[in-house]
N, C-alpha and C positions, 0 to 999 in steps of 0.2 A: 531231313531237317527236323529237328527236337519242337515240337509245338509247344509240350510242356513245359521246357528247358529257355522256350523264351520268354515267359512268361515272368514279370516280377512277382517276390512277395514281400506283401504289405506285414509292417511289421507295427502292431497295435502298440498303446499304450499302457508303459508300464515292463516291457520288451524288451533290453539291450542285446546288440549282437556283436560279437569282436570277433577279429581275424587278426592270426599273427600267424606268419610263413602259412605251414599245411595244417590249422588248427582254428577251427572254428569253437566258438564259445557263443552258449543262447541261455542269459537268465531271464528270470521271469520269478511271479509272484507264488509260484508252486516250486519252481526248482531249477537247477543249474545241469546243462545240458553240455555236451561235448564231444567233436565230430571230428576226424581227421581227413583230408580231401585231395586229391592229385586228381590231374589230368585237364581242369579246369580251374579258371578265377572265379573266385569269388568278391564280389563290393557293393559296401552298403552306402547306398546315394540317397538321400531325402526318404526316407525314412521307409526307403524296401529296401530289397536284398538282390541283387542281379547275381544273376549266375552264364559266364561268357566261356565258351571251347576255342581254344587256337586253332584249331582248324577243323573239315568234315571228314576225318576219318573214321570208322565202326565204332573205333573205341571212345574216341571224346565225343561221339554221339551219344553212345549209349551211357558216357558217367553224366552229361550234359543233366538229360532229363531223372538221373538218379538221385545225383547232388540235390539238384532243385526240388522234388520231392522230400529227401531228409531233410532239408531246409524248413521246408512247409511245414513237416510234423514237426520235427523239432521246437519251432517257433508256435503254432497254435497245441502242444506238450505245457508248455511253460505258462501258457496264458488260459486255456481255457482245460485241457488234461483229458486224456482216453480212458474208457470204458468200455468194459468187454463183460455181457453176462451168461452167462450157462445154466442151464436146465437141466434138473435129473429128472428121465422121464425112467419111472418102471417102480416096480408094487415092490417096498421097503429099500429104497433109496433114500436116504438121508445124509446135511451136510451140516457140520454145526461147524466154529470157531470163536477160537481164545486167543483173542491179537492176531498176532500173527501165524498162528496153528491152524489149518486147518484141517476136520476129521468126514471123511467119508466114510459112507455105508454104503458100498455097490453091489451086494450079493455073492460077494466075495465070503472066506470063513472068518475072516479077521478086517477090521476097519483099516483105513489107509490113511494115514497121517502125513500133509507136507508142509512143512516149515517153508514160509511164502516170503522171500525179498522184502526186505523195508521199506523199499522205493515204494510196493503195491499196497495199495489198501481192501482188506479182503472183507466181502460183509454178505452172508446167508441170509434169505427169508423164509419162513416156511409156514404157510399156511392151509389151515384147513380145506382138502378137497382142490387143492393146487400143485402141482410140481413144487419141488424147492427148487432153488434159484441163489447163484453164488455170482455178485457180485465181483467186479477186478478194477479198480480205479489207478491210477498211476499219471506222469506228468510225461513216461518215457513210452512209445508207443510198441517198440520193439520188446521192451521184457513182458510190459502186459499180453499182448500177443502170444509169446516163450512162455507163459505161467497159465494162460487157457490152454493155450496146446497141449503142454500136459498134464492139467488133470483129464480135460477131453482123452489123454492117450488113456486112461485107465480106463473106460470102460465106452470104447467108440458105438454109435447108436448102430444098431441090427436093419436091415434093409426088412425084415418081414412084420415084423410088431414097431420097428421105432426105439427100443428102450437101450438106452444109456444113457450117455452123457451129449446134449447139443448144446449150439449155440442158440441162444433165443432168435427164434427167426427164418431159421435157418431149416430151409426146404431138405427134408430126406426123399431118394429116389428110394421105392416101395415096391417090394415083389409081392407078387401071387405067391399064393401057399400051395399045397398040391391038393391036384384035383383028384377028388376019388371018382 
């Protein structure tokens, strides 16, 4: 039984949610969202979102509590928006941006330049005696997500020093160096 998947969600103000056939639709005051859905109903009753399986088999178990979740983000996407921030740790790391451009400096020979979704809004700090720190804001939880994971793939953090690219927060497991 889906614990998560029984669960309503409330859906704030300011919020609308439509369903037509297998096509859910979630606007909101950032942006307009759009889901496609089988295996489960979905209906919005006084002002949540239920989400019901025809029957208990593996499969409408496991879309049960999946739907309901995309539901959830989706819904607080629209209303209140995800954020995802990154840290470059390691000596001449730098990340600067021009709209939508963003330019690393990873120690690499040449900088890495990625042209970032519209959907995300990209914004670097960099201050003295601090890591820089790249910003990811968006109303869609999955591209934000898609667009830290890769600049994260360019230069993944080292298990012995730490130095690449993390997540703020985000515990590294750390080796021993060798013993003379």
């Amino acid at each position: 039984m889906s614990r998560i998947g029984n669960n309503p969600v409330a859906i704030p103000q300011g919020v609308t949610v439509e369903i037509k056939e297998n096509l859910m639709e979630v606007k909101g005051k950032l942006g307009t969202l759009v889901q496609e859905f089988s295996g489960v109903s979905i209906a919005v009753n006084e002002g949540s979102v239920w989400v019901t399986r025809p029957s208990d088999s593996i499969e409408h178990k496991a879309k049960h509590g999946l739907y309901r979740s995309l539901v959830n983000n989706m819904i607080k996407g629209v209303s209140e928006g995800w954020t995802k921030k990154l840290e470059l740790v390691g000596v001449g790391y730098r990340a600067s941006n021009q709209g939508q451009r963003l330019d690393l400096a990873l120690g690499f020979s040449h900088n890495i330049i990625l042209d970032i979704a519209p959907e995300v809004k990209v914004e670097t700090t960099s201050e003295k005696g601090q890591n820089p720190i790249i910003t990811l804001t968006s109303f869609d939880k999955q591209l934000v997500g898609q667009v830290a994971a890769k600049i994260r793939s360019f230069r993944k953090p080292e298990p012995y020093k730490g130095k690449g690219v993390k997540f703020v927060g985000e515990q590294l497991r750390r080796k021993a160096g060798k013993s003379a």
